[in-house]
N, CA, C and O atoms as a MOPAC input file, in Angstrom:
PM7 MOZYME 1SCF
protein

 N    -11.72800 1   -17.06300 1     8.41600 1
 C    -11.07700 1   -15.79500 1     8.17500 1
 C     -9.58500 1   -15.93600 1     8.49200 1
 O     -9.14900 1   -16.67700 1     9.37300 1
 N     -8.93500 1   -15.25700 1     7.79400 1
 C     -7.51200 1   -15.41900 1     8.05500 1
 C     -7.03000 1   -14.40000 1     9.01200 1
 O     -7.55000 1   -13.28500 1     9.00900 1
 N     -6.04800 1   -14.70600 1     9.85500 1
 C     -5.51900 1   -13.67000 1    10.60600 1
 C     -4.87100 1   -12.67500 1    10.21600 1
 O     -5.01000 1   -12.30600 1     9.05000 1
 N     -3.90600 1   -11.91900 1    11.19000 1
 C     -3.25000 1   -11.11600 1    10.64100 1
 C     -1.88800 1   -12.34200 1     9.70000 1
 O     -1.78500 1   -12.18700 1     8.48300 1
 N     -1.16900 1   -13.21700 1    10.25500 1
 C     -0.15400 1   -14.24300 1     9.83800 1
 C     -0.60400 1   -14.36400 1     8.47700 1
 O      0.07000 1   -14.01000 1     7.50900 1
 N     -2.01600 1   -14.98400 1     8.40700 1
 C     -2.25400 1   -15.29600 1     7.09900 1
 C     -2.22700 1   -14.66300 1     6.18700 1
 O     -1.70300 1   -14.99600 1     5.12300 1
 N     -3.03000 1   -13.16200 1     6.51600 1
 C     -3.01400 1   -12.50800 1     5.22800 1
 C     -1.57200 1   -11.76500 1     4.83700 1
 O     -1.48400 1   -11.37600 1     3.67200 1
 N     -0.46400 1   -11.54600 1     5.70100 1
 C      0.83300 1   -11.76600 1     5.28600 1
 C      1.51400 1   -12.08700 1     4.10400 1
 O      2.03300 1   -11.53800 1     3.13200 1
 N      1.19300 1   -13.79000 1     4.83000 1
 C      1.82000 1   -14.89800 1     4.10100 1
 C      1.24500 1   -14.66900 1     2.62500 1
 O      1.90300 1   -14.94800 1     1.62300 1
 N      0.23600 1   -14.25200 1     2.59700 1
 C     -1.30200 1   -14.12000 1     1.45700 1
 C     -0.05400 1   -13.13700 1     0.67600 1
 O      0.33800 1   -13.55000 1    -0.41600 1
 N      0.34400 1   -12.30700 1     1.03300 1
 C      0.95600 1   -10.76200 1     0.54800 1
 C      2.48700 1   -11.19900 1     0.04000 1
 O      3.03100 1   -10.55900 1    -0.85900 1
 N      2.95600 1   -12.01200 1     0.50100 1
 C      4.14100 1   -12.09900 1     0.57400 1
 C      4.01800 1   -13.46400 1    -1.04600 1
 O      4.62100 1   -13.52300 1    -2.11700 1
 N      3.11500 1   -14.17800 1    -0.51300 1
 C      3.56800 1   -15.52500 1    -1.76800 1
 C      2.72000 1   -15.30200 1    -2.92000 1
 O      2.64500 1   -16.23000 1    -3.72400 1
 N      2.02600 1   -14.17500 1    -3.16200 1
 C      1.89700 1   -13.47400 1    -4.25100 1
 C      2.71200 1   -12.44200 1    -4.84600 1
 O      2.71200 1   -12.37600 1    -6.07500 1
 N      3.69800 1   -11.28300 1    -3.90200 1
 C      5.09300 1   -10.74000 1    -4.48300 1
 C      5.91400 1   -12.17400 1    -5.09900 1
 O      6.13600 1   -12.37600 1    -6.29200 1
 N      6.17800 1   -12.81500 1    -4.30500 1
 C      6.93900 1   -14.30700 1    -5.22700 1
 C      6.34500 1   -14.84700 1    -6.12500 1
 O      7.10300 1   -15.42200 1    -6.90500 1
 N      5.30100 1   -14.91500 1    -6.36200 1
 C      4.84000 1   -15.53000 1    -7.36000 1
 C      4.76600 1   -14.59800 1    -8.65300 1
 O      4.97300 1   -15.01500 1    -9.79200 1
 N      4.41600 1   -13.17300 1    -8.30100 1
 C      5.13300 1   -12.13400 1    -9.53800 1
 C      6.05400 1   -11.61000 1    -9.71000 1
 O      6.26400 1   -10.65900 1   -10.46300 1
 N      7.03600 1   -12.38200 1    -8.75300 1
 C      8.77700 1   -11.58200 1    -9.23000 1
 C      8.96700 1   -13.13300 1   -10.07700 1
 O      9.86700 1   -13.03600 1   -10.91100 1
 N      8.38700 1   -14.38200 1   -10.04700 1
 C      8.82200 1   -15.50000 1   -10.73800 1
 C      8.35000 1   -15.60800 1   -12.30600 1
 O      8.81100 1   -15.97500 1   -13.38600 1
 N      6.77900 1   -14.89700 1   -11.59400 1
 C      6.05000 1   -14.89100 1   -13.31600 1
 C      6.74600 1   -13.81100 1   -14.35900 1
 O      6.76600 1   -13.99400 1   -15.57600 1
 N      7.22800 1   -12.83600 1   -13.79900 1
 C      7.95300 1   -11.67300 1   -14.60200 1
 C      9.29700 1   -12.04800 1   -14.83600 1
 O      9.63900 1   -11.48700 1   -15.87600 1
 N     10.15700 1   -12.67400 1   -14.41000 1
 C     11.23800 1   -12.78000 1   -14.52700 1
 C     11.45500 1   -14.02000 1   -15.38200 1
 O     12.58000 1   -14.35800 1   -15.74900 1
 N      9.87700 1   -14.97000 1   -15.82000 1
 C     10.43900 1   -16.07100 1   -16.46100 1
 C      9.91800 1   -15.10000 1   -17.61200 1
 O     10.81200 1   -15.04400 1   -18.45600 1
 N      8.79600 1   -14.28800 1   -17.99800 1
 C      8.60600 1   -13.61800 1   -19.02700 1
 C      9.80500 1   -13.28700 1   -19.71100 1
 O     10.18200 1   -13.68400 1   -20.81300 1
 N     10.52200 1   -12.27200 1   -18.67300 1
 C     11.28100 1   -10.87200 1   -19.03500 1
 C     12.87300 1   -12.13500 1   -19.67600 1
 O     13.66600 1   -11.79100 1   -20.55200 1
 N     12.90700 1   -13.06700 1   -19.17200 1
 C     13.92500 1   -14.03400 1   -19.56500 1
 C     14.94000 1   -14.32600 1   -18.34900 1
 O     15.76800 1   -15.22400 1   -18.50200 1
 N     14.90600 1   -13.65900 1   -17.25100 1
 C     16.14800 1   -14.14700 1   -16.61500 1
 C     16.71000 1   -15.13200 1   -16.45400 1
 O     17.92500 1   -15.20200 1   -16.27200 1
 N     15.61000 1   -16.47900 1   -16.50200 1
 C     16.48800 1   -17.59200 1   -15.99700 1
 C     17.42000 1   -18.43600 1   -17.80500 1
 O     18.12500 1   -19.44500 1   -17.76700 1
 N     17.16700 1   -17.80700 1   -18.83100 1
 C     17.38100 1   -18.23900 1   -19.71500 1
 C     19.07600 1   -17.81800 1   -20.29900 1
 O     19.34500 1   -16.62000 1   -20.37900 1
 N     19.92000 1   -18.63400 1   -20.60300 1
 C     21.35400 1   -18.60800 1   -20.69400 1
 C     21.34800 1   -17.73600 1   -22.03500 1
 O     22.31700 1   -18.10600 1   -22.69900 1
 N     20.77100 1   -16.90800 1   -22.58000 1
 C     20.92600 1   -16.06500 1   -23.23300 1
 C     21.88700 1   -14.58100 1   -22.86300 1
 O     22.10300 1   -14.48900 1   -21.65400 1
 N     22.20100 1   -13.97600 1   -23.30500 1
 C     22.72700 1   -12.76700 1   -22.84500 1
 C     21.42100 1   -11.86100 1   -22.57700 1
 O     20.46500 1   -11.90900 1   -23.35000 1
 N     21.43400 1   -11.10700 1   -21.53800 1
 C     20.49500 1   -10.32400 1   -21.27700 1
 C     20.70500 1    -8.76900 1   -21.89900 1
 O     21.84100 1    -8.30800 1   -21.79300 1
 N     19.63300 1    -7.90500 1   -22.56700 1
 C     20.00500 1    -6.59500 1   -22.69800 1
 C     19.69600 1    -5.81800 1   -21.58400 1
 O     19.21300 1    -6.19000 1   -20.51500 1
 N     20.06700 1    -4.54700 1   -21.99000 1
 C     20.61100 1    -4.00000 1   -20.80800 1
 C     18.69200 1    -3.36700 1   -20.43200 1
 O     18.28700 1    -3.26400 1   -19.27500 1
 N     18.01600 1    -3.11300 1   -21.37200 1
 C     17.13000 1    -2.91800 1   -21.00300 1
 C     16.01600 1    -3.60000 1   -19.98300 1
 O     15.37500 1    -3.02200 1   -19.10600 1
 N     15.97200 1    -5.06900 1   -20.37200 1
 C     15.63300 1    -6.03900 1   -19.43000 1
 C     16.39200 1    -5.61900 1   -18.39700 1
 O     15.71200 1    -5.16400 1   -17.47700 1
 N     17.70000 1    -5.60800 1   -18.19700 1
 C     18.18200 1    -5.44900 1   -17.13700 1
 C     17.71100 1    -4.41300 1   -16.30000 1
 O     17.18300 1    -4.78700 1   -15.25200 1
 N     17.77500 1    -3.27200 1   -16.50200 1
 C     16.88000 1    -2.28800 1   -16.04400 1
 C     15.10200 1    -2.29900 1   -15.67400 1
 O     14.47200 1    -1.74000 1   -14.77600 1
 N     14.64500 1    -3.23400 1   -16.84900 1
 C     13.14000 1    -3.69600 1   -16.40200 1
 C     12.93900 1    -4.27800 1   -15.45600 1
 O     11.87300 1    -4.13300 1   -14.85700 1
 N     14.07400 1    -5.26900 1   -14.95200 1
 C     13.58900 1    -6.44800 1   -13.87800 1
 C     14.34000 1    -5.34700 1   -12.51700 1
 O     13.93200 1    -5.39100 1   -11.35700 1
 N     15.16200 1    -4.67800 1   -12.86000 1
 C     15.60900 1    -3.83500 1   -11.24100 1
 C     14.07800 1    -3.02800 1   -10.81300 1
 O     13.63100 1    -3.08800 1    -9.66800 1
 N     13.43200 1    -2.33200 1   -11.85900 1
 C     12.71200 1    -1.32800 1   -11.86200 1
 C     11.49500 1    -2.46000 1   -11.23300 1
 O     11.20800 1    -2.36700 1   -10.03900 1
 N     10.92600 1    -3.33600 1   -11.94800 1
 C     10.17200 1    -4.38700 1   -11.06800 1
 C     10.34800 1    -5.02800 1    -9.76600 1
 O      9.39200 1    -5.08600 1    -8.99200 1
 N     11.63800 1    -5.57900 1    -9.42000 1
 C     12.33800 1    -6.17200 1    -8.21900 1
 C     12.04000 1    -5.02100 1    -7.26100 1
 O     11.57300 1    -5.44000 1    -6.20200 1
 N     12.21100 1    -3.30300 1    -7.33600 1
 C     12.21000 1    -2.32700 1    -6.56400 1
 C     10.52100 1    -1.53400 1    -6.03300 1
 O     10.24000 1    -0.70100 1    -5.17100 1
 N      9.67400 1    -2.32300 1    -7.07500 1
 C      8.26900 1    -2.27900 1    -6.81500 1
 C      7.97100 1    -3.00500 1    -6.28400 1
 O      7.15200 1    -2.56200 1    -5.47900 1
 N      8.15400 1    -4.37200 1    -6.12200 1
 C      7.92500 1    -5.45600 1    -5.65600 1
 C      8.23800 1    -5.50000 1    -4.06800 1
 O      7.43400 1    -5.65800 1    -3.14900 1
 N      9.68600 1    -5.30900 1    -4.01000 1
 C     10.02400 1    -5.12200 1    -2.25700 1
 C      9.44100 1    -3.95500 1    -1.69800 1
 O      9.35900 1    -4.02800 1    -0.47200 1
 N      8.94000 1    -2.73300 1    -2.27500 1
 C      7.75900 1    -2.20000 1    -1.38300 1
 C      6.40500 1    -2.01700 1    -1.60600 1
 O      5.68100 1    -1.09300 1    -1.23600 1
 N      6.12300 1    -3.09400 1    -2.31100 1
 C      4.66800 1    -3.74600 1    -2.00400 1
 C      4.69900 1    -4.44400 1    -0.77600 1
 O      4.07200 1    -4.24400 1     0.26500 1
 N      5.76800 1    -5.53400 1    -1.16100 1
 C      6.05400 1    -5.84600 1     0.31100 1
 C      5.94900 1    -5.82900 1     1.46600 1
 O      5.40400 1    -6.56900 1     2.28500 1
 N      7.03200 1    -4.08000 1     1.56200 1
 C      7.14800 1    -3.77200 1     2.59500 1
 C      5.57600 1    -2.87000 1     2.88500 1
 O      4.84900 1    -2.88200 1     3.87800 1
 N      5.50600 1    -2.48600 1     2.20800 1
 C      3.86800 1    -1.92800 1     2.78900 1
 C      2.64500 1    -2.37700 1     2.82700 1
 O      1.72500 1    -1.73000 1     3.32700 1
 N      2.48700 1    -3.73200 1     2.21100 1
 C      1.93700 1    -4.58900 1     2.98100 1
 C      1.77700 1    -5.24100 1     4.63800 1
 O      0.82000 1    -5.51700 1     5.36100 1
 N      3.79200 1    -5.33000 1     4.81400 1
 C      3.83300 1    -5.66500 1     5.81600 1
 C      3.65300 1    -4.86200 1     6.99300 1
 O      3.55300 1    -5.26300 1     8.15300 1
 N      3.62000 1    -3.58100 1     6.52700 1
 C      3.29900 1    -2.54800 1     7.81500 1
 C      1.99600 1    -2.07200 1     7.90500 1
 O      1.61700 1    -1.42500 1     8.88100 1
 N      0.99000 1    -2.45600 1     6.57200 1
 C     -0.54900 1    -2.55000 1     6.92000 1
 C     -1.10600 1    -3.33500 1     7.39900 1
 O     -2.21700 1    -3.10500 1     7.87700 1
 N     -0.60300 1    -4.40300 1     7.43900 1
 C     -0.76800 1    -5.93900 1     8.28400 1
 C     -0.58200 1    -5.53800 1     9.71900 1
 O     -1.39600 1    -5.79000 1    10.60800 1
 N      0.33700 1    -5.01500 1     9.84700 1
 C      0.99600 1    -4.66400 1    11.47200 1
 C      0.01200 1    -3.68800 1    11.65000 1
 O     -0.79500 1    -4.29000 1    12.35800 1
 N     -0.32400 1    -2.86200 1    11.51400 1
 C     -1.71100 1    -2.00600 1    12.14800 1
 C     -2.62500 1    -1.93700 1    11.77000 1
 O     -3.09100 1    -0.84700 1    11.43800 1
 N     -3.47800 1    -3.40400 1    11.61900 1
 C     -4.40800 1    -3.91700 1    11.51500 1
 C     -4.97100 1    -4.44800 1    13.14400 1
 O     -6.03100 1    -5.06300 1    13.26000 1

């Protein structure tokens, strides 16, 4: 069973692993010009993402 650390880490390198999978979708790392809509898609994602995060990390903590 994993501890509290683990299931964390569990929480945390799955937000990274879908801010990487979305952002190679959505195009960021690609030397294209970005539209502005993407641009707005990946803020609107990036801003879901850090409070999954964060509320993960404070269900972890009162566990």
């Amino acid at each position: 069973m994993l501890g509290k650390f683990g299931i964390l880490v569990a929480i945390l390198s799955m937000v990274l692993l879908f801010y990487l999978v979305i952002s190679f979708g959505a195009g960021l790392f690609s030397k294209a010009e970005k539209k502005p809509e993407i641009k707005r898609y990946l803020k609107s994602v990036n801003i879901l993402l850090f409070l999954i995060a964060i509320v993960g990390a404070i269900l972890v903590l009162f566990m």
